[in-house]
C-alpha positions as CSV (number, residue, x, y, z in Angstrom):
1,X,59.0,-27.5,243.2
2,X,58.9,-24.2,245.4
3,X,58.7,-24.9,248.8
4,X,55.9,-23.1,250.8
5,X,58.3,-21.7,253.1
6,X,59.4,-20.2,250.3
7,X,56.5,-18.4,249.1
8,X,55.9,-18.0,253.0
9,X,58.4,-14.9,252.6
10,X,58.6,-15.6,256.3
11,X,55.3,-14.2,257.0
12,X,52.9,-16.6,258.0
13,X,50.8,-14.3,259.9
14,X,50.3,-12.4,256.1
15,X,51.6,-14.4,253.6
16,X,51.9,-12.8,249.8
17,X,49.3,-13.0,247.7
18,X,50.9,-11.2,244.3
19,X,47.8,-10.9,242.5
20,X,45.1,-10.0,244.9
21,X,42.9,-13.0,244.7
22,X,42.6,-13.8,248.5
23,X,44.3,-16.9,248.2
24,X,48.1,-16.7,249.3
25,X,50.7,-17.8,246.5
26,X,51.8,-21.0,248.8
27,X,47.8,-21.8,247.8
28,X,47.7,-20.6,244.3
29,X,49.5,-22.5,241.7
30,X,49.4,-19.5,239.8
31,X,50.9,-16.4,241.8
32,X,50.6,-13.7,238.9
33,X,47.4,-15.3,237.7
34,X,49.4,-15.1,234.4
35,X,48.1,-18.9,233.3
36,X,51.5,-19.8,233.7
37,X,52.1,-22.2,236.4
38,X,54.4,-21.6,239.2
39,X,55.6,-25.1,238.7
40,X,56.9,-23.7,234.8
41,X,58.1,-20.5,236.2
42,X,60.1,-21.2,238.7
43,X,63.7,-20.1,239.6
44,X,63.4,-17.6,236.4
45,X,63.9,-14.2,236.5
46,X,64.5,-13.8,232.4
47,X,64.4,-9.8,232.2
48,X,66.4,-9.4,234.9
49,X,64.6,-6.8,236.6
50,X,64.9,-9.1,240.7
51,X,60.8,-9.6,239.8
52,X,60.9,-13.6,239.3
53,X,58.7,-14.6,236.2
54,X,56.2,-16.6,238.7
55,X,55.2,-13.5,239.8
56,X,56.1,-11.0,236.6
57,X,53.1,-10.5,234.2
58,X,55.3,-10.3,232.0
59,X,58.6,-12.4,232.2
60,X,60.2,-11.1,229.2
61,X,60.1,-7.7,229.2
62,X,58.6,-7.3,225.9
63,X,56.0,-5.3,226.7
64,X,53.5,-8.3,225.7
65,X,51.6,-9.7,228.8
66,X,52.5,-13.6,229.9
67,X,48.7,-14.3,229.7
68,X,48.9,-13.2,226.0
69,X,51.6,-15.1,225.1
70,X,51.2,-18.3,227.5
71,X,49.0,-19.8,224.3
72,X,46.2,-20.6,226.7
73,X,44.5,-19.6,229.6
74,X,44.8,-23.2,231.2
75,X,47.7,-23.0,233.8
76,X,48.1,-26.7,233.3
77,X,49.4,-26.4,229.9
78,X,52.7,-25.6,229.4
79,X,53.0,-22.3,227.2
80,X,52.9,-22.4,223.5
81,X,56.6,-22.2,221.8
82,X,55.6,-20.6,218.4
83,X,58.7,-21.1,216.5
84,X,59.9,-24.6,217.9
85,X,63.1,-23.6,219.1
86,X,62.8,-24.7,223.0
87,X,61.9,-21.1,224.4
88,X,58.2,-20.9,225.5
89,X,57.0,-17.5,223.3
90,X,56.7,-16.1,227.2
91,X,60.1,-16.2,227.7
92,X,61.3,-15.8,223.5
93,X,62.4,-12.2,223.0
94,X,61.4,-13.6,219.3
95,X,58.8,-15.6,219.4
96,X,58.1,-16.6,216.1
97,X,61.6,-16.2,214.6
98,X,61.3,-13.5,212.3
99,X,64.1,-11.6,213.0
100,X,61.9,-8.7,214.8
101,X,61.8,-8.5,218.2
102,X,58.5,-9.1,220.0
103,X,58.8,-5.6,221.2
104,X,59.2,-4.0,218.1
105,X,56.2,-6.4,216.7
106,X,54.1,-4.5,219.7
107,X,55.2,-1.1,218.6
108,X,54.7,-1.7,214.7
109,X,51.4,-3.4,215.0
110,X,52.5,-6.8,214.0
111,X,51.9,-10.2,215.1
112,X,54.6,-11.7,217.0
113,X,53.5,-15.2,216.5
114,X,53.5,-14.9,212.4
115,X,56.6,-13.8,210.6
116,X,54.3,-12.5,208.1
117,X,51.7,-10.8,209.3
118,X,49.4,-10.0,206.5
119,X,50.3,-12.9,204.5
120,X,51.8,-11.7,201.6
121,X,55.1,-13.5,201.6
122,X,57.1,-10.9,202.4
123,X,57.9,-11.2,206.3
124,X,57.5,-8.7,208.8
125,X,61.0,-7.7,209.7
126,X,61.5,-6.8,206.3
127,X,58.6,-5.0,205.6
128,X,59.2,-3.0,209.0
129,X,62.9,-2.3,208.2
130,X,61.7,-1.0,204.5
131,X,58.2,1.3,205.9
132,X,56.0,-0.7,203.4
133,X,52.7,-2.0,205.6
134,X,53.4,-4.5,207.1
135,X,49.8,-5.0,208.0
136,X,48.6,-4.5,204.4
137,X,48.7,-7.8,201.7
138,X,48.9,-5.3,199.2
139,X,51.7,-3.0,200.0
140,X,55.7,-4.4,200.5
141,X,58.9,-3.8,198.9
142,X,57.7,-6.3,196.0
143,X,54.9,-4.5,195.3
144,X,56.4,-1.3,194.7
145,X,58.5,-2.7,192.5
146,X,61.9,-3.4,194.7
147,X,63.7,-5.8,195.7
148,X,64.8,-7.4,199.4
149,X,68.3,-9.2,199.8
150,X,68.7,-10.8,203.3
151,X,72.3,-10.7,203.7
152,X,73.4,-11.5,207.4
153,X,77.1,-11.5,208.6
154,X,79.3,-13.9,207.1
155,X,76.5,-16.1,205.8
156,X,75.0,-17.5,202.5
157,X,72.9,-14.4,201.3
158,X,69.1,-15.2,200.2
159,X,68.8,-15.1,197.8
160,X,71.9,-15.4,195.9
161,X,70.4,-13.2,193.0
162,X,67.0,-12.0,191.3
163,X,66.0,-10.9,188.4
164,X,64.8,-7.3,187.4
165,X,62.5,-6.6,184.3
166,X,62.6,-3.1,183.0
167,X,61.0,-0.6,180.8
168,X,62.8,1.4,178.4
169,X,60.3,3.8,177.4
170,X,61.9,7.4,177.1
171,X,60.8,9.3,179.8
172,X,62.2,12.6,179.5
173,X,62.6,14.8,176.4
174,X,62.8,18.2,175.3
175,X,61.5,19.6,171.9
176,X,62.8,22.4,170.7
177,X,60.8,24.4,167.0
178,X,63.2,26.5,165.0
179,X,61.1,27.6,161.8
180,X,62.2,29.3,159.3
181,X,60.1,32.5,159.1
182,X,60.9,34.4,156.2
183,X,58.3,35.8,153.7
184,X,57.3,32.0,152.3
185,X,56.6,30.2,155.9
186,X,53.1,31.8,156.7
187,X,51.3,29.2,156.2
188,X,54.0,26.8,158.3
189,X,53.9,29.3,161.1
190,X,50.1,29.5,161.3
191,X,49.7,26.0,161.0
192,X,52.3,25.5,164.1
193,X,50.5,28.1,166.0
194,X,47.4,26.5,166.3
195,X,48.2,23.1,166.1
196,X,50.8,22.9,169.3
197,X,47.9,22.7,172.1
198,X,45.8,20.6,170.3
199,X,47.8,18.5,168.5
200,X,51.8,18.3,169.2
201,X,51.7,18.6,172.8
202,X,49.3,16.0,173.4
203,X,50.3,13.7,171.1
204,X,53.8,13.9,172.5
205,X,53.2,13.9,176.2
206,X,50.9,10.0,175.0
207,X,54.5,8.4,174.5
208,X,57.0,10.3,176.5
209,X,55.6,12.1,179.7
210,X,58.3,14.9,180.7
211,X,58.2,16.7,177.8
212,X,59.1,20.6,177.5
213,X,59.4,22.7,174.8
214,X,61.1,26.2,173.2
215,X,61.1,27.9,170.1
216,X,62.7,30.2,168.1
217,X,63.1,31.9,164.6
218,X,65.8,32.3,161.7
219,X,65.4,34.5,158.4
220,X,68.2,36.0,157.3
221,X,72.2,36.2,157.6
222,X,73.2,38.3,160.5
223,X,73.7,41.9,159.7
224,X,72.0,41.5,156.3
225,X,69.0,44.0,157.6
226,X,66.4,41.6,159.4
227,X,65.5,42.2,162.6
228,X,65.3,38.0,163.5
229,X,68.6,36.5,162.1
230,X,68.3,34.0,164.6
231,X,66.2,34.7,167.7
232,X,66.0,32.2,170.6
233,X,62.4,33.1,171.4
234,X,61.4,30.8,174.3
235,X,64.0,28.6,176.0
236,X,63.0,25.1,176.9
237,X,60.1,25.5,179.5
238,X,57.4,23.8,181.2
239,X,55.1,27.3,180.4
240,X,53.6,25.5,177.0
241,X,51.6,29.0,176.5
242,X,54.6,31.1,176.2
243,X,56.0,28.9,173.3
244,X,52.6,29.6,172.1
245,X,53.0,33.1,172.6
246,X,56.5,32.8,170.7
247,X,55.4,30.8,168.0
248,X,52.4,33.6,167.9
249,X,55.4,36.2,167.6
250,X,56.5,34.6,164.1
251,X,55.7,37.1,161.3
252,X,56.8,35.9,157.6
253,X,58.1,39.3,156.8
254,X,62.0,39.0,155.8
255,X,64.3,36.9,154.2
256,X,67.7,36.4,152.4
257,X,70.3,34.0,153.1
258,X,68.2,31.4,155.8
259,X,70.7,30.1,158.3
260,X,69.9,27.0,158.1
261,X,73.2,25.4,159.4
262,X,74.3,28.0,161.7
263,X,70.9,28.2,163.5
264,X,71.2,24.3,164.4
265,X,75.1,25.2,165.2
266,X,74.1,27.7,167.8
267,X,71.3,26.0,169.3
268,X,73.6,23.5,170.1
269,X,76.8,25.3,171.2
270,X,75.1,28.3,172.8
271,X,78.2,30.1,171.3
272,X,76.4,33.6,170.7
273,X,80.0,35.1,170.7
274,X,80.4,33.5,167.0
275,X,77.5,36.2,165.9
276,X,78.0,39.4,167.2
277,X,75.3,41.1,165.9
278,X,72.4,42.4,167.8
279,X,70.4,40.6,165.4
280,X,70.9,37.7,167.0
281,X,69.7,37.4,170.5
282,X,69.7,36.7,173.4
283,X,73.4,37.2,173.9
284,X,74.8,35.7,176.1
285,X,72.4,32.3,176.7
286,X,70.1,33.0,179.7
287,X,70.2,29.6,181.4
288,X,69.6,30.1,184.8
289,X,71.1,26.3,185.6
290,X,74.3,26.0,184.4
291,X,74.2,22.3,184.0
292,X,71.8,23.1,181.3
293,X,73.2,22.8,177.5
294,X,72.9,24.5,174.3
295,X,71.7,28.3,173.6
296,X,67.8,27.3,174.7
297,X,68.9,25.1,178.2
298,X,68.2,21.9,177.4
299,X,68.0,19.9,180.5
300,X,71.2,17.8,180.5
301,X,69.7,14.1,181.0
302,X,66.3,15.0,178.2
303,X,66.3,13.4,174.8
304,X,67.1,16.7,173.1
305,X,65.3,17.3,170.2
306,X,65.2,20.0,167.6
307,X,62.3,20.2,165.0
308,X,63.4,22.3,162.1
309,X,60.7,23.9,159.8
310,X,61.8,25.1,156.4
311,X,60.7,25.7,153.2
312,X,64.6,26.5,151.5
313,X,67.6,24.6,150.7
314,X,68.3,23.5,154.5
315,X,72.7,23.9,153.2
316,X,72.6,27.1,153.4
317,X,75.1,29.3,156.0
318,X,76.0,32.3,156.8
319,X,79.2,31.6,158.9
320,X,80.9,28.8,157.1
321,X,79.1,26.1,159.0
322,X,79.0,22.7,157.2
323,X,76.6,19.8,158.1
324,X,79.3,18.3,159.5
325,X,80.0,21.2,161.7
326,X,76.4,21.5,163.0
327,X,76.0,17.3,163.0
328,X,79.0,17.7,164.9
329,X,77.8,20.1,167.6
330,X,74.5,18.2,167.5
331,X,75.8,15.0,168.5
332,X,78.0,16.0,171.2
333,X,75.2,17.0,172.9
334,X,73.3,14.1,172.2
335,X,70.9,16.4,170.1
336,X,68.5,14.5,167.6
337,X,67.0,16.2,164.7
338,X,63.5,16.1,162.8
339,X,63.3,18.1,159.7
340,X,59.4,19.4,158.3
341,X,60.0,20.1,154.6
342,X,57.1,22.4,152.7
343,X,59.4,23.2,149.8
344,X,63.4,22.5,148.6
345,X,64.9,21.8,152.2
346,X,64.5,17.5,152.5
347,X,68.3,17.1,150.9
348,X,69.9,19.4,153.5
349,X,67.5,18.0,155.9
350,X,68.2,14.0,155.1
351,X,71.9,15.1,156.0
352,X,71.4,16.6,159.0
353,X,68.9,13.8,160.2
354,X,71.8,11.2,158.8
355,X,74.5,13.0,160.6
356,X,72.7,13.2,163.7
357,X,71.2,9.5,163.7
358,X,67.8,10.7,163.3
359,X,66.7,7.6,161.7
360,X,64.1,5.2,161.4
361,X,65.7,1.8,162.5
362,X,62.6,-0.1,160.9
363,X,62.8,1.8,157.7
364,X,66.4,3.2,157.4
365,X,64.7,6.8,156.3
366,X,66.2,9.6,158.3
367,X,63.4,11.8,160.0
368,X,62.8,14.1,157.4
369,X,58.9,14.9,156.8
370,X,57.4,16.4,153.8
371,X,53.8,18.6,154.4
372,X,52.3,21.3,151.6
373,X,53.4,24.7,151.0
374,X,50.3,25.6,152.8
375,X,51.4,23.8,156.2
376,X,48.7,21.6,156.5
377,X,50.0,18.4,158.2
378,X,52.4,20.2,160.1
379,X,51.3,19.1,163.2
380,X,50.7,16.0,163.0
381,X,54.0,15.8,160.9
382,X,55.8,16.4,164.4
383,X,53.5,14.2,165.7
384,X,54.8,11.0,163.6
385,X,58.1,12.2,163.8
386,X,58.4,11.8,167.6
387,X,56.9,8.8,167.7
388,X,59.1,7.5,165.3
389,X,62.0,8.7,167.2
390,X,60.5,7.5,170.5
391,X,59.9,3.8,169.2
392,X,62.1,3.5,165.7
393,X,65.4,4.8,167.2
394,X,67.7,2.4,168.8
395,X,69.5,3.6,172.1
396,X,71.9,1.5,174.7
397,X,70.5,0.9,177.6
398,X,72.8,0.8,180.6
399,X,71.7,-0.6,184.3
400,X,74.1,1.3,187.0
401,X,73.6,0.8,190.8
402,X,73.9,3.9,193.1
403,X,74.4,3.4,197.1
404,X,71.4,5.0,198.8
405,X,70.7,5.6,202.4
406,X,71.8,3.3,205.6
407,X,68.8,3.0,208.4
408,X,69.6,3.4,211.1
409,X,72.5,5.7,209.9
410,X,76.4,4.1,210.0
411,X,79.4,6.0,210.6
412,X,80.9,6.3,208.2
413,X,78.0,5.3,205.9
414,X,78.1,1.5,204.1
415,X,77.9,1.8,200.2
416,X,75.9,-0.8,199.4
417,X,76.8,-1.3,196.2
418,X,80.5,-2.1,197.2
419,X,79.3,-4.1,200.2
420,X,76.8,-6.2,198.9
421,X,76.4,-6.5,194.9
422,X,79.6,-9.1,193.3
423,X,77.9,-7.8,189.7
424,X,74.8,-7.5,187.0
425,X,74.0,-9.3,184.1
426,X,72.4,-9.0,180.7
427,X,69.5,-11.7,181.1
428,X,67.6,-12.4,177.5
429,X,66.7,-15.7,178.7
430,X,62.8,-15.3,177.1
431,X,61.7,-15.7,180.7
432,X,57.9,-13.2,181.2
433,X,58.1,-12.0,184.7
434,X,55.4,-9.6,186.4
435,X,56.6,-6.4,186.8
436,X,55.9,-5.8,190.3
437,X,55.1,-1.6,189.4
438,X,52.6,-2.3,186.4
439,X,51.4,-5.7,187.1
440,X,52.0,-6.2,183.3
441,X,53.8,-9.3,182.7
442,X,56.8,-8.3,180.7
443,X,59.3,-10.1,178.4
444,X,63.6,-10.9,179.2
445,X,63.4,-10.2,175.9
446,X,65.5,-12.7,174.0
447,X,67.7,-12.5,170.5
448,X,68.8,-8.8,172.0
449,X,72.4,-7.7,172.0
450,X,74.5,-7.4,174.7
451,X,77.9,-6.5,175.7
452,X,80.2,-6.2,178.5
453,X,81.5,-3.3,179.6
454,X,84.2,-3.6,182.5
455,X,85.6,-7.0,181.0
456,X,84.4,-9.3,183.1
457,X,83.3,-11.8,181.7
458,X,79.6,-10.9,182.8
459,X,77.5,-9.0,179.7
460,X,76.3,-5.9,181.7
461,X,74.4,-3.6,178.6
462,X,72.3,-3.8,175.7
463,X,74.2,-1.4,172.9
464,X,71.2,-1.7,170.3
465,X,67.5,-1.8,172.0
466,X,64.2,-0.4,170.5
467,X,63.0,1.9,173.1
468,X,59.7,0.0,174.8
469,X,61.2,-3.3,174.6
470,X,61.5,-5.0,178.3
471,X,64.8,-5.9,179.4
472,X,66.0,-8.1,182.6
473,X,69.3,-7.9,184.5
474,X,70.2,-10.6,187.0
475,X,71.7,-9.0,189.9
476,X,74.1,-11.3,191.7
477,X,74.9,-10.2,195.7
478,X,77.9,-11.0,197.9
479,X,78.8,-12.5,200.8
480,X,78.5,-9.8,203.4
481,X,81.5,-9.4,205.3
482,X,81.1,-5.3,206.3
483,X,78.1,-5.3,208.7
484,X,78.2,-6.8,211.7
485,X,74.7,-7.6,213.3
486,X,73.5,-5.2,216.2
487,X,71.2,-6.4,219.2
488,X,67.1,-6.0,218.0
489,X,67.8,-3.9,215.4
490,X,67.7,-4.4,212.1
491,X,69.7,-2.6,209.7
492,X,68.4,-1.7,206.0
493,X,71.1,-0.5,203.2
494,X,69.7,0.7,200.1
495,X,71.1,1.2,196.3
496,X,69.0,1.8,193.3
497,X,69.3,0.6,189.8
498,X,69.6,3.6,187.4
499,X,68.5,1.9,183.6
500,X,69.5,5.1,181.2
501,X,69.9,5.6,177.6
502,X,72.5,6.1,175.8
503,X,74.3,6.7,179.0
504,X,72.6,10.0,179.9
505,X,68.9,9.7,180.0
506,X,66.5,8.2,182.9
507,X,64.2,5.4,181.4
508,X,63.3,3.1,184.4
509,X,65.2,2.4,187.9
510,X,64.7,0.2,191.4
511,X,65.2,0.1,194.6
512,X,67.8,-2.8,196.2
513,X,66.9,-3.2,200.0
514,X,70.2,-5.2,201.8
515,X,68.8,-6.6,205.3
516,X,71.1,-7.6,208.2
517,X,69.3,-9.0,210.6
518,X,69.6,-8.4,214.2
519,X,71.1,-10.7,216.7
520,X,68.1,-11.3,219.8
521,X,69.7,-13.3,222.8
522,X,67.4,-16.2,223.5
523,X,66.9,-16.2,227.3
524,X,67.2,-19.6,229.0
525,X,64.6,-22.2,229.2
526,X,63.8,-24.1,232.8
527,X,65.2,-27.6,232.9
């Protein structure tokens, strides 16, 4: 009870009336006219600030007005506790227990008395702490395809671990023509020239979508009187008209020796020093990124391919380079091969697609295609071939995490990998899961390989997949024992998921949100 001396305010000549309604608070059971009763707010001051709640409009400080959050707008009533933890929401700096400060629910948007404001079963502090809408069903971390680990201090984690489906398309690759273009290849050439447009490019771009492309020539031993030896035309490029305009370039005029085995050598080393003469060019490599490989630049983290077009025995060398020499430089920079044969050159070619691992998995034929002396079929030769390659070719697939950003920043910065993740595991259980990117339902595709890399215990890799198969990794967290909670602010640590081939090339990845919720003091409830 408040005594009406008391609200008096030893004035009884003009006693207070806080909110203006002509009768005096010792009259009104309701001082703020907040449909809070005096009777339930008295003695409190819960922000603080020397206003006491019976006459604050808003008690808590949330920015929230009591007559919002009294539940009602009967004074009798005794306000509405949303989450059921003792604390009237008027006086609950988190109402409904979601681990996001009312406040913060007022400045985002959200409702403070539903931990999951649009209803899509991901709740609000998470979706605030990762900048997905929080107001929209159809956009959260889930839905973009990531993941959400709550992980508070020294507590059981939830969940313990998830399961991530992945593609392993090939994203990335980089096709590079060298065509033999001595006197026999017109045909070839012409048959390239107006089939890369309409044909190649398309067709390649429909099963891996970063492709770029370069070209260049071979006719004749270096210093042996042809002006084209071995001529890097076009270095691997986005610019799909100037390979055009190189492959326009190629004139059937000269001939001799065709190095065959040193042009695949070069393009792989980018060793121009090993041919001196000025018939071979450019000299040096022009590769204006220096992380770029080979004589034409192929970007470092592509599927490198080179599509050979020849008509002669694909042995022959002009340097003393052996198939195992140019296989050699091939493969240790993960070069693959495709060989187009109009004439003698499938033998020299099946060894170079052999050596290289240019194989069909399905068939066990190397990549070697066979078109007419005339080049019809060319194109859609190059066509088959990189589909073959792209679908045909087995590759390991590897799933590596890599810390991300901390929000708000930490100094010094929380790897969230170390922090948070004990390890990943291989998961070929058969299960179909939706992948939250495609909506596709996809496959942990069972009966596949895998191995462990680190030795422990856990399988962490597939070493044989078909590229387009689905894979899953179970990613198990830890305990958290690094981040401390902070007062109404939650902290979000990120890490991503990097799924490569063969240890070099992008297929798939996601994003790992780690949550630590923040600690919000529950104010004191009136006995």
């Amino acid at each position: 009870m408040i005594s009406d001396v008391e609200e008096i305010a030893g004035n009884p000549a003009a006693p207070p009336d806080h909110d203006g309604d002509t009768r005096p608070d010792y009259r009104d059971t309701d001082s703020d006219d907040d449909t809070i009763s005096d009777r339930d707010e008295r003695g409190r001051d819960t922000d603080a600030d020397t206003t006491p709640d019976r006459f604050d409009d808003d008690s808590d400080n949330d920015t929230i007005p009591d007559a919002v959050e009294a539940g009602d707008a009967d004074p009798a009533t005794f306000p509405v506790d949303t989450d059921g933890d003792g604390t009237p929401d008027v006086w609950d700096a988190d109402s409904d227990a979601d681990g996001l400060s009312d406040r913060m629910e007022h400045e985002n948007g959200t409702d403070p008395t539903r931990g999951d404001s649009d209803g899509d079963g991901v709740n609000d502090l998470v979706e605030v702490a990762a900048g997905t809408g929080a107001l929209d069903p159809a956009d959260n971390p889930r839905a973009r395809g990531n993941f959400v680990f709550e992980v508070p201090y020294e507590e059981d984690p939830n969940p313990w671990q998830d399961t991530l489906v992945f593609a392993t398309d090939l994203q990335k690759a980089d096709v590079y023509f060298a065509v033999d273009t001595s006197g026999s290849m017109d045909g070839e050439i012409a048959n390239l020239r107006s089939g890369l447009r309409s044909i190649i490019l398309p067709g390649i771009v429909a099963r891996i979508p970063d492709v770029q492309m370069g070209a260049g020539r071979f006719e004749d031993c270096p210093g042996a009187g042809c002006s084209n030896a071995m001529n890097n035309l076009r270095d691997i490029t986005t610019d799909i008209a100037a390979v055009e305009s190189a492959i326009a370039s190629m004139t059937g005029l000269c001939g001799g020796t065709e190095p065959y085995l040193d042009m695949l050598w070069l393009l792989a080393t980018g060793d121009t020093s090993a041919y001196p003469s000025s018939d071979v060019r450019p000299r040096p490599r022009r590769c204006a990124d220096p992380a770029t490989v080979g004589w034409p630049c192929f970007r470092p983290d592509a599927v490198k391919i080179i599509v050979q077009c020849g008509d002669e025995v694909a042995t022959q060398t002009c340097g003393g380079r052996s198939v195992a020499a140019a296989t050699a430089a091939m493969n240790a920079q993960r070069i693959k091969f495709i060989g187009v044969n109009s004439g003698a050159s499938r033998p020299g070619f099946e060894q170079v697609a052999n050596g290289t691992g240019s194989v069909d998995a399905t068939t066990g034929r190397p990549l070697v295609f066979d078109i007419s002396s005339s080049g019809t079929g060319l194109s859609d030769a190059v066509v088959d071939a990189v589909d073959q390659l792209a679908h045909n070719v087995p590759i390991r697939v590897d799933a590596t995490p890599a810390d991300g950003a901390d929000e708000p920043p930490h100094d010094p910065p929380v790897d969230a990998v170390v922090a948070f993740i004990d390890y990943l595991e291989t998961n070929t259980s058969g299960a179909t899961i939706v992948d939250p990117v495609t909506g596709e339902t996809r496959t942990c595709t069972a009966g596949v390989e895998t191995a462990d890399s680190d030795g422990d215990t856990h399988p962490d890799y597939f070493p044989r997949v078909f590229p387009g198969t689905s894979v899953c990794w179970d990613i198990h967290v830890q305990r958290n024992v690094t981040v401390e909670p902070l007062p109404h602010v939650p902290q979000l640590f990120r890490a991503t998921i990097h799924v490569q081939g063969d240890l070099y090339t992008p297929l798939d990845s996601r994003e790992i949100f780690f949550l630590v919720k923040p600690f919000i003091p529950p104010p004191d409830v009136p006995g």
